[in-house]
C-alpha positions in Angstrom: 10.8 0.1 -24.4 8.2 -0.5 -27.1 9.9 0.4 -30.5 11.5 3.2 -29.8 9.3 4.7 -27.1 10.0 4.9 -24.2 6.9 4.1 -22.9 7.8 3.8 -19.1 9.4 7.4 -19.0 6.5 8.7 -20.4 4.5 7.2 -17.7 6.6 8.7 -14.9 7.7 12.1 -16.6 4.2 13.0 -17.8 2.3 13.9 -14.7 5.9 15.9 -13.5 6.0 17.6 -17.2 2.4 18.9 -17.1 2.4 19.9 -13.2 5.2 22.3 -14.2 2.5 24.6 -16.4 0.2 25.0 -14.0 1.7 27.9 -12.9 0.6 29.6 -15.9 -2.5 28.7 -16.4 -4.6 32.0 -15.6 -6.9 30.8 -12.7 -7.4 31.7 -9.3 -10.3 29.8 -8.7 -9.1 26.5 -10.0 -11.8 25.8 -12.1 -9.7 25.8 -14.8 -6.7 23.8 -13.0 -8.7 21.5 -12.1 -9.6 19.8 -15.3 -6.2 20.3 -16.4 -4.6 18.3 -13.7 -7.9 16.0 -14.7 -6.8 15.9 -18.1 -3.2 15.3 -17.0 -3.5 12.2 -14.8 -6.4 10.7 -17.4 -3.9 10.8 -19.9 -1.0 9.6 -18.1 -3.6 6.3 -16.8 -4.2 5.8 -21.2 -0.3 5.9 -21.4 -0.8 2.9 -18.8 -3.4 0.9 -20.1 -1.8 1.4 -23.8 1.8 0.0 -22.7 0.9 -2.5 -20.4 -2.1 -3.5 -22.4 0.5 -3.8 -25.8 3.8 -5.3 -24.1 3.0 -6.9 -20.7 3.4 -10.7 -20.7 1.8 -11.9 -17.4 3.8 -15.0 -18.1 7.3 -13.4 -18.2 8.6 -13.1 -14.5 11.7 -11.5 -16.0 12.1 -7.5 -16.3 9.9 -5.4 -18.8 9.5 -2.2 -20.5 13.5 -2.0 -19.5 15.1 1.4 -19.8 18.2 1.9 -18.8 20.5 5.4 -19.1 23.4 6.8 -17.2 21.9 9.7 -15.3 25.0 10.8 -13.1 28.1 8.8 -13.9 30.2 10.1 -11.1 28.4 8.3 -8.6 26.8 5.3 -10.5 23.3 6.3 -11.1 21.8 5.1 -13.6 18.2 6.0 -14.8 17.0 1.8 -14.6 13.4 1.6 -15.2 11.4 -1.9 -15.2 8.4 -3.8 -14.5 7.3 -7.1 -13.2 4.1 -8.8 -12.4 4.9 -7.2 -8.8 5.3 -3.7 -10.1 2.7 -3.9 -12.6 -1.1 -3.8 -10.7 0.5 -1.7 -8.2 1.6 1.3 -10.8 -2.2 0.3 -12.3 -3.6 1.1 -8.9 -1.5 4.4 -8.3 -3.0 5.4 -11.4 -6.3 4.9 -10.8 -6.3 6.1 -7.2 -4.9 9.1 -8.3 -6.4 10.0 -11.0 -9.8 9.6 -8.5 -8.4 11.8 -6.0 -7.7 14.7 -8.3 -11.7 14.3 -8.9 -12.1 14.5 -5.7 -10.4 17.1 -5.0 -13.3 19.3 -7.1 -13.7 21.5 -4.2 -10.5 22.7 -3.1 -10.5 26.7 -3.8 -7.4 27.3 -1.3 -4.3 27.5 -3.2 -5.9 25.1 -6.0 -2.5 25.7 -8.4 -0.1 24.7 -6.0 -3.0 21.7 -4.6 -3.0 19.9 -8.1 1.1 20.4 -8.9 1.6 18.8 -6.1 -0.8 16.0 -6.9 1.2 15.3 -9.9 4.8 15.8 -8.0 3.4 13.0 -6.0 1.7 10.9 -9.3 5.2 10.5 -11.0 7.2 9.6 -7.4 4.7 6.9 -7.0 4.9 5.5 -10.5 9.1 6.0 -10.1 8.9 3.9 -7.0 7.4 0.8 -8.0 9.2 1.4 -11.3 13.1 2.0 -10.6 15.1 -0.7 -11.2 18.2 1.5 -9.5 19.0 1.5 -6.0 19.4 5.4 -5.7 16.9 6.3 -8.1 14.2 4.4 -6.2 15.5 6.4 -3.2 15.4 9.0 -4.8 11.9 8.7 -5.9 11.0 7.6 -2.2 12.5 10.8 -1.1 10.3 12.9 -3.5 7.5 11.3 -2.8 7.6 12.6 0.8 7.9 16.3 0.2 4.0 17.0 -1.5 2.4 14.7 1.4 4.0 16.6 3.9 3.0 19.7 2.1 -1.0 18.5 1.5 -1.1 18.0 4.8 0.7 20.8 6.5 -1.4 23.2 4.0 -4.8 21.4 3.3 -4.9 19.8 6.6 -7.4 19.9 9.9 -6.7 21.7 12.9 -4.0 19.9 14.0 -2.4 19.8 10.5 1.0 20.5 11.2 1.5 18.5 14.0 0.1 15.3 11.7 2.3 16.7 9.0 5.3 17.0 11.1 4.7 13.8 12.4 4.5 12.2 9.4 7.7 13.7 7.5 9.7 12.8 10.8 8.6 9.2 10.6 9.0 8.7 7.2 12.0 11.0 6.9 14.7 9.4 9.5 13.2 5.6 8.4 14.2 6.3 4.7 17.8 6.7 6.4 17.9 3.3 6.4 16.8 2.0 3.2 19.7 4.1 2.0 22.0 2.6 4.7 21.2 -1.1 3.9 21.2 -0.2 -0.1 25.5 0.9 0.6 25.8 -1.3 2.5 24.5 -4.1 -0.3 25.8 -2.1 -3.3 29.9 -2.1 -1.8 29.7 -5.6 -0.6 32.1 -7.7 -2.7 34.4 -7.3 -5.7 31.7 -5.3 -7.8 29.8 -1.8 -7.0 26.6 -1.8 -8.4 23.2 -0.4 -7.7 21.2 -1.9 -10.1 18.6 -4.6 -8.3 18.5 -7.4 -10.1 22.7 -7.2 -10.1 22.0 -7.1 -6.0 19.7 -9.9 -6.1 22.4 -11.8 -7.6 25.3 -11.1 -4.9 26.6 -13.9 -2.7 26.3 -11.8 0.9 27.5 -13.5 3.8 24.4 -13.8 6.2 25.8 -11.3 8.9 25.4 -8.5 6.1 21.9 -9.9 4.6 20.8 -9.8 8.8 22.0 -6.3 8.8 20.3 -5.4 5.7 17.5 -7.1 6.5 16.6 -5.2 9.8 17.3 -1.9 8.2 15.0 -2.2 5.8 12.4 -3.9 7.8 12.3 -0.6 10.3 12.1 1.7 7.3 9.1 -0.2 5.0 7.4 -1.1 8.0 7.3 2.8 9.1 5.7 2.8 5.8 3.4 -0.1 6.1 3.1 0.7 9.1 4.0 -2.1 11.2 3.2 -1.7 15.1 5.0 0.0 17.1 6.1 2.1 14.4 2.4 3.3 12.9 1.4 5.7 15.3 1.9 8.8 12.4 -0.6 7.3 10.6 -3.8 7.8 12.8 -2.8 11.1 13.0 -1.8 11.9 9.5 -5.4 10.1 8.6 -7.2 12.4 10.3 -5.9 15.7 9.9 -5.9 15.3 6.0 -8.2 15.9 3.6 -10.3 13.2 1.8 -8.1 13.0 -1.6 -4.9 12.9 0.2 -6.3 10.0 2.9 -7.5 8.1 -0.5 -3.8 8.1 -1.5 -2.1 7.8 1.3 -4.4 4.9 2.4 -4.8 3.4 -1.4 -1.0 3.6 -2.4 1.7 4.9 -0.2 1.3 2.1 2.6 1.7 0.0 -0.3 5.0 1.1 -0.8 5.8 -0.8 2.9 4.6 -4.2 1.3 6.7 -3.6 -2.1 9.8 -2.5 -0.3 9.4 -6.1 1.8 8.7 -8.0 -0.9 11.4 -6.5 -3.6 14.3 -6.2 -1.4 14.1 -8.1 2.1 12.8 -11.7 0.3 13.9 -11.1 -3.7 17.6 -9.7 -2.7 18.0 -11.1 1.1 16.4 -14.6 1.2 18.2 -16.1 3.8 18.0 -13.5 6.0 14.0 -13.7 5.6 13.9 -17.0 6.8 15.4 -16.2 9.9 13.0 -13.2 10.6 10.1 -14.7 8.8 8.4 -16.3 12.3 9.1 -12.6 13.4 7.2 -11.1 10.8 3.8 -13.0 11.3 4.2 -12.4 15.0 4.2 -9.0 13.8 1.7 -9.5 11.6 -1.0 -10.8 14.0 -0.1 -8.0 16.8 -1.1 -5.3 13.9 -4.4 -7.7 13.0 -5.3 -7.9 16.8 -3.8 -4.5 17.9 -5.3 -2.2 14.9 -9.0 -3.8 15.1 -8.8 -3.3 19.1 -8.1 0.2 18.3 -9.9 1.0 16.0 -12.9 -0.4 18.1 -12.1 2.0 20.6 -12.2 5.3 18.1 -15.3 7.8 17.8 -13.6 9.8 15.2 -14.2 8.4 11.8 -11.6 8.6 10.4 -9.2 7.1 13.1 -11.2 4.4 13.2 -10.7 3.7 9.6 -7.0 4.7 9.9 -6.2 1.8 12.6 -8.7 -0.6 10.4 -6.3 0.0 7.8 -2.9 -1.1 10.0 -5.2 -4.3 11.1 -5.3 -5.2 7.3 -2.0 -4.4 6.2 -1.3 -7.1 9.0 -2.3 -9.6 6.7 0.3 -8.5 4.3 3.0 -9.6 6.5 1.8 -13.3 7.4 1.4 -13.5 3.5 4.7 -12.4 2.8 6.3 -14.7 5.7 4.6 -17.8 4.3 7.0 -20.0 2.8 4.1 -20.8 0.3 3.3 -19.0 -3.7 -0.2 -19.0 -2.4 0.5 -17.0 0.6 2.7 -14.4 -1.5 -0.2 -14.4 -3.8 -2.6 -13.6 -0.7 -0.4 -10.7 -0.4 -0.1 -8.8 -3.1 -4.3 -9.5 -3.6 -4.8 -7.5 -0.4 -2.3 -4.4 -0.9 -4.4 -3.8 -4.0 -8.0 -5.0 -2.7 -7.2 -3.0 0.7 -5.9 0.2 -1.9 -9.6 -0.1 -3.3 -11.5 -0.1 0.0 -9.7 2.4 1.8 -9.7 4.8 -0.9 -13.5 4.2 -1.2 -13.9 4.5 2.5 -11.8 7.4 2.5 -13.7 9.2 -0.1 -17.1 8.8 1.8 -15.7 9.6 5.0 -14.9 13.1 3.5 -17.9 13.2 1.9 -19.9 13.0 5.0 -17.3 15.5 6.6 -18.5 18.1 3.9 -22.3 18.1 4.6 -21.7 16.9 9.0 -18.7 19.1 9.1 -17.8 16.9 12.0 -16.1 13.7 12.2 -17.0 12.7 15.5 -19.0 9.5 15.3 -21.0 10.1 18.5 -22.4 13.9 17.2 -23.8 12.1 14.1 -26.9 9.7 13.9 -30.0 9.5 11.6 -28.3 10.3 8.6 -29.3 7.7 6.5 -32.5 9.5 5.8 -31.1 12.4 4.7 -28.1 10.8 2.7 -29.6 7.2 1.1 -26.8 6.8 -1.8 -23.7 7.7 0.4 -25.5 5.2 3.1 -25.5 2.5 0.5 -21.8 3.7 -0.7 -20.3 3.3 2.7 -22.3 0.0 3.5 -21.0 -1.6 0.7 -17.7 -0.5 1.3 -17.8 -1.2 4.9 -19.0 -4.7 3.8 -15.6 -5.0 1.8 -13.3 -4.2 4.2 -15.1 -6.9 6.6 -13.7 -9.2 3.9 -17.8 -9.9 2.8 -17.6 -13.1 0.2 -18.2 -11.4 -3.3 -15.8 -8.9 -2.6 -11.6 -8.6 -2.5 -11.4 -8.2 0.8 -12.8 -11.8 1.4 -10.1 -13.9 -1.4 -7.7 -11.5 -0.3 -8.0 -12.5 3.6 -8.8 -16.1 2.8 -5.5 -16.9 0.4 -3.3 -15.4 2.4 -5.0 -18.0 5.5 -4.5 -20.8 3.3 -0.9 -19.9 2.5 0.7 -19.9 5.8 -2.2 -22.8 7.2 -0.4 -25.0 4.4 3.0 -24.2 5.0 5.0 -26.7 5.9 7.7 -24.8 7.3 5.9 -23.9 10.4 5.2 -26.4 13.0 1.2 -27.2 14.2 0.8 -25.1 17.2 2.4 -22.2 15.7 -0.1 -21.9 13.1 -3.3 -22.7 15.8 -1.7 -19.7 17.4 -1.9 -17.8 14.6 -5.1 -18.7 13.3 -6.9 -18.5 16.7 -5.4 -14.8 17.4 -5.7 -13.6 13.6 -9.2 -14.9 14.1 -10.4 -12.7 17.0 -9.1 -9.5 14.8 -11.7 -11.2 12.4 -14.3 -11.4 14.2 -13.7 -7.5 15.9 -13.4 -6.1 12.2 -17.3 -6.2 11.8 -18.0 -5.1 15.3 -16.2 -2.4 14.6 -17.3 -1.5 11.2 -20.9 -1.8 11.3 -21.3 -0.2 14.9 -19.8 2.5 13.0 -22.6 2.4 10.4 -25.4 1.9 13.3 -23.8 5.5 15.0 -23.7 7.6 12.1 -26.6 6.1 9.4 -29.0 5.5 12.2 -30.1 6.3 15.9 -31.7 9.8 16.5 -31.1 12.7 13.9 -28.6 15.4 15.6 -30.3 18.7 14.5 -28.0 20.8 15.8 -25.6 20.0 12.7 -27.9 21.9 11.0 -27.8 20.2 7.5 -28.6 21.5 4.1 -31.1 19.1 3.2 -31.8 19.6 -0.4 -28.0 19.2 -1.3 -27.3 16.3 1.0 -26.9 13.2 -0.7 -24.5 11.7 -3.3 -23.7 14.0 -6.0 -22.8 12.4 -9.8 -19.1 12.5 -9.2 -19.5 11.2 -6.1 -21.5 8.0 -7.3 -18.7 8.1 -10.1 -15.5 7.9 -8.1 -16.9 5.2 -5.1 -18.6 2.7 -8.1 -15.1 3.6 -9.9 -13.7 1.8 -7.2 -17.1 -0.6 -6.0 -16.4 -2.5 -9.6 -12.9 -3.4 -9.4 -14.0 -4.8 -5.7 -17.0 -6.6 -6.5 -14.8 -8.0 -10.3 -12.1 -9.3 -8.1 -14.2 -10.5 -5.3 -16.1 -12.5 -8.0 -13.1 -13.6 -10.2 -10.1 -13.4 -8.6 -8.3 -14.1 -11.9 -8.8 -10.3 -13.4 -6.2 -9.2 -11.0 -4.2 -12.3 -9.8 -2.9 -13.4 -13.6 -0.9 -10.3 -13.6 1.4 -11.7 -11.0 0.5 -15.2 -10.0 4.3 -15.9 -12.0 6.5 -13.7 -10.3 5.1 -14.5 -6.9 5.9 -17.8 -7.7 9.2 -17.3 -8.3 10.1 -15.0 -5.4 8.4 -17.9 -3.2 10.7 -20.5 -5.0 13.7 -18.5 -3.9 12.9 -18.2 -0.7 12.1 -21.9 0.0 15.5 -22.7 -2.3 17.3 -21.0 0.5 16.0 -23.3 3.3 18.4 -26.3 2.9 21.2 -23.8 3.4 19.5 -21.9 6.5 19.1 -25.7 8.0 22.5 -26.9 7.7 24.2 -23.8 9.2 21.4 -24.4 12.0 22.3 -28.1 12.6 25.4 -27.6 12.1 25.5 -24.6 15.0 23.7 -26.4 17.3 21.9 -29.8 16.9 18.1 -30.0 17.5 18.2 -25.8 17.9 14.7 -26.5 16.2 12.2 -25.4 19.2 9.3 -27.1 17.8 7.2 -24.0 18.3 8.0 -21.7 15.1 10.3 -24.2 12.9 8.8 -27.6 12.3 10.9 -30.2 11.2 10.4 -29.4 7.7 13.2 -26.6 8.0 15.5 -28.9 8.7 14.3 -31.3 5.7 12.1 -28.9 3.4 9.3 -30.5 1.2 9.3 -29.1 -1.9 
């Protein structure tokens, strides 16, 4: 709280306050409701900048902004609001995303009220996520969060629009089960009942419960991630929604998955971490390899770029799994750098959907001519996802390889094998990506998709939302330090916990079995840690 402001409700309640008037706003059209909801999430990104810009120390790991107020007594919920160097460039990017989508939404005439309050539904459970400080209210949120994307897809959606969207709230539905499941469990363990996070951080669990914990809400962040085998909603949701909803869903709630890990499975369960962390870059390096094979083999668009996106949240697990600050660091640096390109990728995707009206690779081809700007726009953001040196995608990719390469936890032919299969997703990310530019940019114009020709190309707001994006890429890609001061502390200190946890893990080992070690995933330096 700054003064007496509470600046961090505001941020959360605004876009929720202002969705409930669109109702009366006289407009069928949604010309009107447009800018409103415009207006709305513009505002509620100034609340952002002001607050964080004013009170955030990037040098304080500790809670900030704190609110706290009891909501429903009866069953200890509390309304616990906070944020970290974690939570911080990740409520920035919601913001921003979202804010982009509703301006990319200029076009929707179906429904257009009930379009943008559901935009802003969705705006404050994505800010109340990375913001609750409160066991149930961050379910809570989570829960909330599902309803409008189910709804934006079921209603706004392709052909096969309910299936996706039934898909999706099924997935994401019965996972969430288990957050809730691990969070009891966590919260009634002991002397004390307490839902507040930091208060669960600080519990001495015994390591059967932090296992059981740990797998619960492994399976239900890694729906959301999505971690392979449990992704394949995603493909489908991708590509049966429309642009503005792929550019959020792409840009910000995947990075819930990452959060989720990162707040409760290494800040609140460390030792359990360390027993699954070898699991977790296996994991991490099947979605690399797995997702770019995929994608390799899509000729719709947009499915290509939806398993691109589960081959780069991949690297978000082997970062998190690390043992190492830099690794961690790695992390975080590509949920937001991939948030930026796939919302950019997104975007022009459904750009080219509205003057192809297809989005089947092979029934494009030539349009390059006829569409110069958005060809330059996609390149460019094609060339960022293929982690191109410049841009985020590249220090992103590259820290997170330097964090687990370093690690001295992991023994010398574990990380070869890592490197050597992470490596072939590498080099299949660029096949894949600019075959995709060769098919639709060049090759023989179709002229049976009988294009409009004088109202082809980039429009303003077009140019405005991808270079709204294109900057933040190219600013990180170039210095690193815009984005990574904001959290280089508190990923830090979550990797210090972890790797405090070690001598403990090692003695239980040893003392279970001597020389349990394989040499294959533990090197010696489990049993005797450098720090």
């Amino acid at each position: 709280m700054i003064g007496n402001i509470p600046w961090l409700t505001a941020i959360i309640i605004v876009p929720l306050l202002t969705a409930l008037f669109i109702p009366l706003i006289p407009d069928k059209e949604g010309r009107t409701v447009r800018w409103y909801a415009l207006t709305a999430s513009l505002l509620n990104l100034g609340l952002i900048a002001y607050a964080f810009w004013n009170s955030y120390n990037f040098k304080n790991t500790k809670l900030q902004l704190t609110e706290s107020y009891p909501w429903v007594p009866q069953i200890g919920l509390n309304w616990s609001v906070g944020i970290d160097g974690l939570s911080m460039p990740l409520i920035v990017l919601s913001s921003l995303i979202t804010t982009l989508a509703v301006l990319a939404s200029w076009q929707v005439k179906h429904k257009p009220k009930l379009f943008y309050f559901l935009i802003l539904v969705l705006y404050s459970a994505q800010i109340g996520v990375f913001a609750a400080q409160d066991l149930l209210l961050f379910f809570i949120f989570w829960e909330v969060e599902l309803v409008p994307v189910y709804l934006l897809i079921a209603i706004w959606g392709g052909a096969k629009r309910r299936y996706a969207a039934t898909k999706f709230i099924l997935y994401t539905a019965l996972a969430s089960i288990f957050i809730l499941v691990s969070g009891l469990t966590l919260a009634f363990y002991g002397d004390t009942v307490t839902f507040n996070l930091t208060q669960l951080g600080m519990k001495d669990y015994s390591l059967t419960i932090e296992v059981l914990a740990y797998v619960g809400f492994l399976i239900a962040y890694g729906v959301k991630l999505p971690l392979f085998p449990l992704h394949t909603w995603l493909p489908d949701a991708h590509s049966e929604a429309s642009a503005p909803i792929s550019m959020i869903l792409a840009g910000v709630l995947l990075k819930m998955g990452g959060y989720g890990l990162i707040r409760m499975n290494l800040e609140m369960l460390p030792h359990a971490h360390i027993k699954f962390a070898p699991l977790l870059v296996i994991l991490g390096v099947i979605n690399i390899v797995y997702g770019a094979f995929s994608a390799f083999g899509q000729t719709n668009l947009k499915r290509r770029l939806a398993y691109s996106s589960i081959s780069h949240m991949g690297f978000v697990l082997i970062g998190i799994a690390s043992f190492t600050a830099l690794g961690m660091n790695g992390a975080v640096l590509q949920m937001i750098s991939h948030g930026l390109i796939a919302a950019a990728l997104f975007f022009l995707c459904g750009s080219t959907y509205e003057r192809t009206h297809t989005l089947m690779m092979d029934e494009m081809g030539g349009l390059a001519k006829q569409m110069p700007k958005i060809f330059a726009l996609f390149t460019a953001a094609s060339l960022a996802s293929l982690a191109l040196p410049g841009m985020s995608g590249f220090v992103g990719e590259l820290t997170i390889f330097l964090g687990v390469t370093t690690s001295d936890v992991y023994s010398s032919a574990f990380k070869v094998v890592v490197v050597f299969l992470t490596g072939v997703g590498l080099i299949l990310t660029p096949i894949y990506l600019l075959s995709m530019l060769r098919v639709v940019f060049y090759g023989q114009e179709n002229l049976n998709l009988g294009l409009e020709k004088y109202s082809l190309d980039a429009k303003p707001r077009e140019i405005f939302i991808t270079a709204s994006l294109l900057i933040p890429i190219i600013g990180i890609g170039l210095y690193p330090k815009l984005i990574t001061t904001t959290y280089d502390y508190k990923t830090i200190e979550v990797a210090s916990k972890v790797r405090s946890a070690l001598p403990v893990i090692a003695q239980q080992e040893t003392s279970r079995q001597a020389g349990l070690n394989s040499g294959l995933l533990i090197s010696p330096g489990l049993i005797a840690p450098k720090f």
